[in-house]
Every structure is written in C-alpha cells, then in structure tokens.
N, C-alpha and C positions, 0 to 999 in steps of 0.2 A: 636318575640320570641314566643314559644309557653307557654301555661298557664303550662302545664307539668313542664316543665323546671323552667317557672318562680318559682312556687311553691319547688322545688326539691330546687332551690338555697338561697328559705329562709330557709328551712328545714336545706339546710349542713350547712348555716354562713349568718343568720340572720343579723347581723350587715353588711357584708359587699354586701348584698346584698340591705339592706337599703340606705348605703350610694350610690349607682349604680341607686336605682332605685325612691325611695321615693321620693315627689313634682315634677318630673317629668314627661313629657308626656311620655306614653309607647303606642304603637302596638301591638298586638297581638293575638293569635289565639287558637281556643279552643274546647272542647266539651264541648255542653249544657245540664248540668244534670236538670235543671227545672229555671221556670220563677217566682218571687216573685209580687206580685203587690204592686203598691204603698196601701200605708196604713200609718195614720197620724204619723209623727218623723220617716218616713223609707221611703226610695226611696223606688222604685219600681228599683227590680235588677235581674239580670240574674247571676245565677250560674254556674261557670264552673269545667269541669274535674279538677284535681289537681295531684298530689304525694302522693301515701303513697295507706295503705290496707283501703278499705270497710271504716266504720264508724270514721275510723282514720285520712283518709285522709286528706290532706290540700287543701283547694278549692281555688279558685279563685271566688268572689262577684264582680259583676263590676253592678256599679249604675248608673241610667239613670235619668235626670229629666223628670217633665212631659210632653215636647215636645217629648220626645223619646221615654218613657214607651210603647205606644201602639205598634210603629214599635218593640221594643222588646217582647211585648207581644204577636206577632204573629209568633214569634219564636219556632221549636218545640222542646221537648227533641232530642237530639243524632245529632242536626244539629250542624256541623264544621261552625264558624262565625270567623271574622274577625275582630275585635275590635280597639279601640282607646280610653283613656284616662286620668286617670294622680292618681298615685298610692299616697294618702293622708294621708293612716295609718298603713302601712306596714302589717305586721304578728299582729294579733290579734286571741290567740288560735291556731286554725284550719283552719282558712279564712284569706285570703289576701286581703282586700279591694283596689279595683282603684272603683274613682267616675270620673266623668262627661263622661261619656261613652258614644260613641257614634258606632252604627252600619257601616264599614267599605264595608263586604261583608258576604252573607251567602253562602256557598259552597254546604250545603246536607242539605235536608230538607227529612227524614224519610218520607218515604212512599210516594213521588215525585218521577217524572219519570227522566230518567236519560238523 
C-alpha cells in the first residue's frame, strides 16, 4: 500500500481502517519528508509523505530500533523507500505510527544518478 493511501483511509474511517490495519504487519511505500534520531523514550523514525494540505497533513512515522536507525539514517529527504512493519497505535493526531520498521528497498535517492 502506499503511505498516501494508508493515511487518506484513516482520514475517511479511522475505525475501520484500524480494525484492517492495527497489530498487523503492513508493507509499504512512501515519500521521505525527514529522518528523526533516536533520542532517549523515542526511536529514531523516518517520516513519511501522508494525506491532506501542508501543515495539516497526516504523516506516516515508521520507527526503527537501534539495529536499523543508522541504515535509516542514511536515508535522504524525497527518497521513495519501501518499508515493512506493524502498525501499534493507529491514528494519533496527525501521525499514523507503525513501529519495528524495517528498510525493504529505496528506489530514489535525491541527487543520485539514475
């Protein structure tokens, strides 16, 4: 699924996209608006495109432990990645949390050659 979409189907029906998706392993694919590092009581997460205008919009968080953080840390904004893994606390706000995320593939890496 793409993050677009996943976000767009909490936005229409939260509920029944909860019951579809939440503790569940999910796939998916996305734009990377910026990287978080770990920092104490907070994984280290990658933020994705989502639904909706500018400051409003709904994101996609996908959290990595610290075996993974780095490989997402070299992550750039605007790269398309491929993701995996398991949506824990649905809609919160403006963010849709999946944790234990693991890097699947990255498809664009801004300002890499083609």
């Amino acid at each position: 699924i793409q993050a677009e979409q996943l976000a767009k189907e909490y936005i229409d029906d939260e509920e029944a996209a909860d019951k579809q998706y939440r503790g569940k392993p999910i796939t998916f694919e996305g734009t990377v608006v910026r990287f978080v590092p770990f920092k104490p009581g907070d994984a280290a997460h990658l933020v994705l495109v989502g639904h909706g205008e500018a400051e409003e919009a709904t994101q996609i968080i996908c959290g990595f432990t610290i075996d993974h953080a780095a490989q997402a840390a070299s992550i750039k904004e605007g790269s398309r990645v491929k993701l995996r893994g398991s949506l824990y606390v649905g809609k919160a706000g403006n963010e849709i949390h999946i944790g234990m995320c693991e890097i699947l593939s990255v498809t664009k890496q801004p300002g890499s050659q083609p």
